[in-house]
VEXDRENDO-289376 format. One line per 10 residues: number of its first residue (from 1); their letters; for each residue x, y, z of C-alpha. Coordinates in nm, 3 decimals, padded with zeros to 5 digits. Layout:
# VEXDRENDO-289376
NUM = a = X/Y/Z; ...
This chain:
# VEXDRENDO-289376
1 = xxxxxxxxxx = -05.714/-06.723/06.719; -05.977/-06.466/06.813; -05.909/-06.285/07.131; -06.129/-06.364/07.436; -06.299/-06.631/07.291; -06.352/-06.937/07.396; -06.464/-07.263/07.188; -06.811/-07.259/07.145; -06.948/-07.636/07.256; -07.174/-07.771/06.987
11 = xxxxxxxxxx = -07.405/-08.120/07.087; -07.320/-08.424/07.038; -07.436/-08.648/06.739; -07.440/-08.547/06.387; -07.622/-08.208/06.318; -07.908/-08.230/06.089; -07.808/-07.972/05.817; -07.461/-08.003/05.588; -07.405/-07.603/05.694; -07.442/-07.707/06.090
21 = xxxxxxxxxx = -07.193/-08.003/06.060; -06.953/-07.758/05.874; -06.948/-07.546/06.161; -06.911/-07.775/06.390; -06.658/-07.943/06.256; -06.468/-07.597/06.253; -06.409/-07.395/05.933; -06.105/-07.245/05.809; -06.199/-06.898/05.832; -05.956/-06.850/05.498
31 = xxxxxxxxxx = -06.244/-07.025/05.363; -06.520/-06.870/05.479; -06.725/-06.588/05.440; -06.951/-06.511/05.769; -06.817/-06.548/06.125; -07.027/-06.657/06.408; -06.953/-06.537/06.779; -07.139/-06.548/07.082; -07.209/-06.274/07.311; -07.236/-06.523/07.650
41 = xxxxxxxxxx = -07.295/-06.195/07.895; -07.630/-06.063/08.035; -07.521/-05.838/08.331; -07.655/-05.527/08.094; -07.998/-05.721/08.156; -07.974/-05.724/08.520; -07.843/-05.361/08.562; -08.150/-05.272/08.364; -08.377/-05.513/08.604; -08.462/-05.751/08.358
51 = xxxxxxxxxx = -08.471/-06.143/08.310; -08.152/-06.275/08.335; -08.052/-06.587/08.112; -07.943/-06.472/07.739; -07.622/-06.530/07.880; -07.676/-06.856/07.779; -07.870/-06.792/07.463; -07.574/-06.867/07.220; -07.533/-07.218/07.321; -07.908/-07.286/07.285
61 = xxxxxxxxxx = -07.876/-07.081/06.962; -07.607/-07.378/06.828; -07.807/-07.651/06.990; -08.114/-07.549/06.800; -07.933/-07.476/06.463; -07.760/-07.803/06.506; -08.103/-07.999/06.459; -08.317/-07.712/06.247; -08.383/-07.878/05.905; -08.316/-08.166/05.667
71 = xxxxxxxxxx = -07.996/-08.294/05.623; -07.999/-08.201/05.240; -08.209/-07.899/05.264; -08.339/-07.796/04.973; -08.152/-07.466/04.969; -07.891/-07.291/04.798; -07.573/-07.357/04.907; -07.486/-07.215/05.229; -07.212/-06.985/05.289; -06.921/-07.060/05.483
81 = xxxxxxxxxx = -06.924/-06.962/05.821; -06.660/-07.008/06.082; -06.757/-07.012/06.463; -06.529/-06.815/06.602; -06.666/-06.902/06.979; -06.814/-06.707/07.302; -06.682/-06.425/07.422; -06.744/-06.415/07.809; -06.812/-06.150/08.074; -06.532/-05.945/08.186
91 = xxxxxxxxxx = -06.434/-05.765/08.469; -06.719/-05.526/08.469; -06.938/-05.408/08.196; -06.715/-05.202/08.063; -06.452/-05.468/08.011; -06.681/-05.724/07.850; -06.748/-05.433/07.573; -06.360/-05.359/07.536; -06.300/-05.752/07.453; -06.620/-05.789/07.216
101 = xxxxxxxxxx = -06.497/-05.484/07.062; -06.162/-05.631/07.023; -06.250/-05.972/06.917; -06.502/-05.867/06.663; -06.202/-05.657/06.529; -06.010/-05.887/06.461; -06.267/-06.088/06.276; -06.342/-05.789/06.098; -05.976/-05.782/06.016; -06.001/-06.186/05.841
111 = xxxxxxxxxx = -06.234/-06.032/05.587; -06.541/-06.206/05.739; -06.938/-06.060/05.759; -06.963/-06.078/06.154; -07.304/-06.233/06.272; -07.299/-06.226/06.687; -07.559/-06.439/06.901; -07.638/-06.264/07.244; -07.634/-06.139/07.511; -07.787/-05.845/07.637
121 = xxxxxxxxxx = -07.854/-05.607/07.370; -07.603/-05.327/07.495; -07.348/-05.612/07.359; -07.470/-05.431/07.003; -07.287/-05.124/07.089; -06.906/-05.275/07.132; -07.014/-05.505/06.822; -07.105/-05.235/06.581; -06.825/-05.045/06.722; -06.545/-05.272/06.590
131 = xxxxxxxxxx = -06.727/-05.255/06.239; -06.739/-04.875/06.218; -06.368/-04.841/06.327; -06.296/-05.015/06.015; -06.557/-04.963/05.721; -06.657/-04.665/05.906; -07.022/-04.490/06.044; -07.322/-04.672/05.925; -07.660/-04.611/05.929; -07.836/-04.856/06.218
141 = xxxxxxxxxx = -08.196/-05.075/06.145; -08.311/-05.268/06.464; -08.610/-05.467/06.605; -08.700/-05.401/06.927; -09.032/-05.238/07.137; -08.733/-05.062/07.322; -08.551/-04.737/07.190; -08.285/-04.864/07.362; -08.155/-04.494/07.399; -08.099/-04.452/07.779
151 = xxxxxxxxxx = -07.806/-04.270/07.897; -07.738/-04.508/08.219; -07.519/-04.860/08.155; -07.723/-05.141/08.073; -07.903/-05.344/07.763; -08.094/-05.063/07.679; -07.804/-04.785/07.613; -07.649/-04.924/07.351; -07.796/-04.724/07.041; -07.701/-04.394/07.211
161 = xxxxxxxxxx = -07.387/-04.532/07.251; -07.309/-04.589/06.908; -07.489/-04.202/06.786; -07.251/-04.093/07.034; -06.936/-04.198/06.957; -07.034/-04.129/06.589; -07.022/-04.531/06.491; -07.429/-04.462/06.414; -07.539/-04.180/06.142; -07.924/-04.245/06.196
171 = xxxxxxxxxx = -08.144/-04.520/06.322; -08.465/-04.683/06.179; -08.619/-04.867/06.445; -08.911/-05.137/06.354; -09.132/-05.304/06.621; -09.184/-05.017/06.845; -09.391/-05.004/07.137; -09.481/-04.650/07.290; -09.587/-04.816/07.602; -09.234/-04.965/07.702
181 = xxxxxxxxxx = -09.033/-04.637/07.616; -09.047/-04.255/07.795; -09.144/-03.922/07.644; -08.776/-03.835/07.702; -08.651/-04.163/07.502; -08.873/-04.078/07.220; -08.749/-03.673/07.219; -08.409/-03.779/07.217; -08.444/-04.059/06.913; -08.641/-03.792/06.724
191 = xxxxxxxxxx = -08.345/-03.512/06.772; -08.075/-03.801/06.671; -08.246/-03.881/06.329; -08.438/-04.200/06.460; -08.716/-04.301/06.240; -08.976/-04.536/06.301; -09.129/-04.801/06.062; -08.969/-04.631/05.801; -08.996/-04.881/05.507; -09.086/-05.259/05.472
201 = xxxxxxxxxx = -08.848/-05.578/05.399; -08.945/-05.579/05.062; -08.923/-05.207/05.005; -08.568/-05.012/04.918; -08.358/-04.947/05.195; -08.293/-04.572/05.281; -08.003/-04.399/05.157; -07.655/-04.474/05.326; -07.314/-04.668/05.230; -07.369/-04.871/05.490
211 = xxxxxxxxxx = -07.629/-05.017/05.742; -07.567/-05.279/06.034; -07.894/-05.453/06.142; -07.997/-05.562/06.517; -08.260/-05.820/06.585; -08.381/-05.792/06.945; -08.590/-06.147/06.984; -08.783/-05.905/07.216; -08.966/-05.751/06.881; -09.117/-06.079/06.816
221 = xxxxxxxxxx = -09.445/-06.186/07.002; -09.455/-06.405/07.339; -09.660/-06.646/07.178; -09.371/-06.740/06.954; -09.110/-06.654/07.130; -09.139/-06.655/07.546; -08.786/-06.700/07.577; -08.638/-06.352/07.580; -08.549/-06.108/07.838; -08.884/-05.863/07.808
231 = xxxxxxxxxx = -09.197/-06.065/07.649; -09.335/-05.902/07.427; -09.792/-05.895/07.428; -09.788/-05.732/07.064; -09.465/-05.833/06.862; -09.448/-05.938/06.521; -09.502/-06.309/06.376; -09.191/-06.543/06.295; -09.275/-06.484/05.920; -09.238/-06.096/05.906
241 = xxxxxxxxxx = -08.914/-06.162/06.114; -08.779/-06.401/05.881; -08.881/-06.176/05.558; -08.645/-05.898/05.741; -08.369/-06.125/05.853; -08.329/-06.249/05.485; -08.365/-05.895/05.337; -08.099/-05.753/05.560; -07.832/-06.039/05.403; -07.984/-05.950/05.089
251 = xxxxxxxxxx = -07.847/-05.586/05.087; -07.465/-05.588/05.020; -07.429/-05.250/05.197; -07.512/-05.480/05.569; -07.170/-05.498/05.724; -07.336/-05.645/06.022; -07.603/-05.873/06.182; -07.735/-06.009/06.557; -07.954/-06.151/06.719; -07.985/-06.072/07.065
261 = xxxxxxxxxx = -08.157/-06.160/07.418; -08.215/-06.481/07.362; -08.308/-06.577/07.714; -08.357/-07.040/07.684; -08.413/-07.063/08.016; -08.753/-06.863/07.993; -08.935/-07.122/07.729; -09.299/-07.235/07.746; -09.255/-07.487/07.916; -08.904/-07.458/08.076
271 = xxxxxxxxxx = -08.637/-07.622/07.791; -08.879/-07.629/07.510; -08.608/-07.452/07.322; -08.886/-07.289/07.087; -08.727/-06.918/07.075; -08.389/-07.088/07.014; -08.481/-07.222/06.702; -08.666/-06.903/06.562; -08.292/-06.760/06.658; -08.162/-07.004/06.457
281 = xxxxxxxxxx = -08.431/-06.993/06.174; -08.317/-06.603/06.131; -07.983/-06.666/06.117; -08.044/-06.967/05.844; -08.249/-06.694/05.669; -08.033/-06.432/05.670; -07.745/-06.666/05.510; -08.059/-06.750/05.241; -08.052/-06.361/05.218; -07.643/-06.349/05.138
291 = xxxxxxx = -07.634/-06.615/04.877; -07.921/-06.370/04.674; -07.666/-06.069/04.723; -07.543/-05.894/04.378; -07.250/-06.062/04.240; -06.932/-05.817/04.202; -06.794/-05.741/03.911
């Protein structure tokens, strides 16, 4: 149904929550209101020289969510979400972010709030991309020690990207690190109406018609969360993460969501699956955050 994508393989045995057994069971995406896809490529990692192995970060993202909670959670009821699968590498780099692009389009098209799983986090530009092309330029809020503003191919190009193809307006970056970026990174953000810690979770958003969000796992610290592409010494805690991840579903003018670099193979110890599930745990609050969205008139 969704071009490039492949079925996304979900463990066996009965999930823990209702909303996990919905999705695995497959959801008529008529009937839903969020679509999931995974972003199964890292090569933007390795051209960058990092650690390889959030190409595999969305099926450890399903595996987690699969067996994150009580079966009847005490929760409000969950919205619909439809898995629309992985999208693999392509070609070349440049390929893979023509079919994300394309498949995220075309979810985009269904009427469904896209929510991606990744992946290297240049897999953000092709994502957003598809959204701007057809709600338009939005304004961006990430997590990440990383500008992510380079002007080579790789996972850390991808918010240039979007300011300059005019998918991006302005950026408000939280979690950022001055040791892990350049002078020239940081003169280039400022000059492109980058902010930095701008405002809180629980404060009002900045003005704009419309925001997508980025979560970089990378913003959060090692000691919750090894499994990621760059660990992070100084990150924030899995509570300020969640706080953000539900007030970004909260805000009806978020066309967008993901969570990116989710790297399984890097747990304390190897296969703990501990970053998987704080993946996971964002995502569930985020969904908490779109069921507290204003109701339209």
């Amino acid at each position: 149904m969704i071009p490039y994508c492949t079925p996304a393989p979900w463990p066996q045995g009965i999930p823990s929550t209702r909303m996990a057994a919905s999705i695995a069971r497959g959801v008529d995406p008529a009937e839903a209101t969020v679509a999931l896809i995974g972003l199964a490529d890292d090569e933007g990692v390795r051209l960058n020289h990092g650690r390889i192995g959030a190409r595999d970060g969305p099926d450890a993202f399903r595996h987690a969510l699969s067996r994150l909670g009580a079966a009847e959670a005490d929760a409000p009821a969950w919205p619909r979400v439809f898995d629309a699968g992985n999208i693999g590498p392509g070609t070349d780099l440049q390929d893979t972010h023509d079919r994300v692009t394309e498949a995220v389009a075309a979810v985009v098209e269904l009427g469904l709030l896209p929510v991606a799983i990744g992946g290297g986090h240049d897999l953000t530009f092709p994502f957003v991309r598809a959204v701007a092309d057809r709600h338009g330029p939005m304004t961006g809020v990430y997590f990440d020690p990383h500008l992510d503003v380079r002007d080579t191919p790789g996972s850390g190009m991808s918010f240039r990207r979007l300011v300059e193809t005019g998918a991006a307006t302005g950026l408000f970056v939280h979690g950022y690190d001055p040791f892990v970026n350049t002078r020239e990174a940081k003169r280039w953000f400022d000059a492109h109406n980058g902010h930095v810690e701008a405002f809180g979770p629980g404060d009002p958003w900045p003005a704009g018609d419309r925001f997508f969000v980025s979560f970089d796992l990378d913003a959060v610290d090692q000691a919750y969360a090894p499994g990621v592409s760059a660990p992070n010494p100084s990150g924030m805690d899995p509570k300020e993460a969640a706080a953000w991840a539900r007030a970004a579903g909260k805000n009806p003018r978020v066309m967008c969501f993901d969570i990116m670099e989710l790297s399984p193979q890097h747990d304390q110890p190897p296969g703990d699956g501990s970053t998987a599930r704080l993946a996971a745990y964002l995502f569930l609050s985020f969904l908490r955050g779109l069921t507290e969205r204003p109701a339209h008139d």
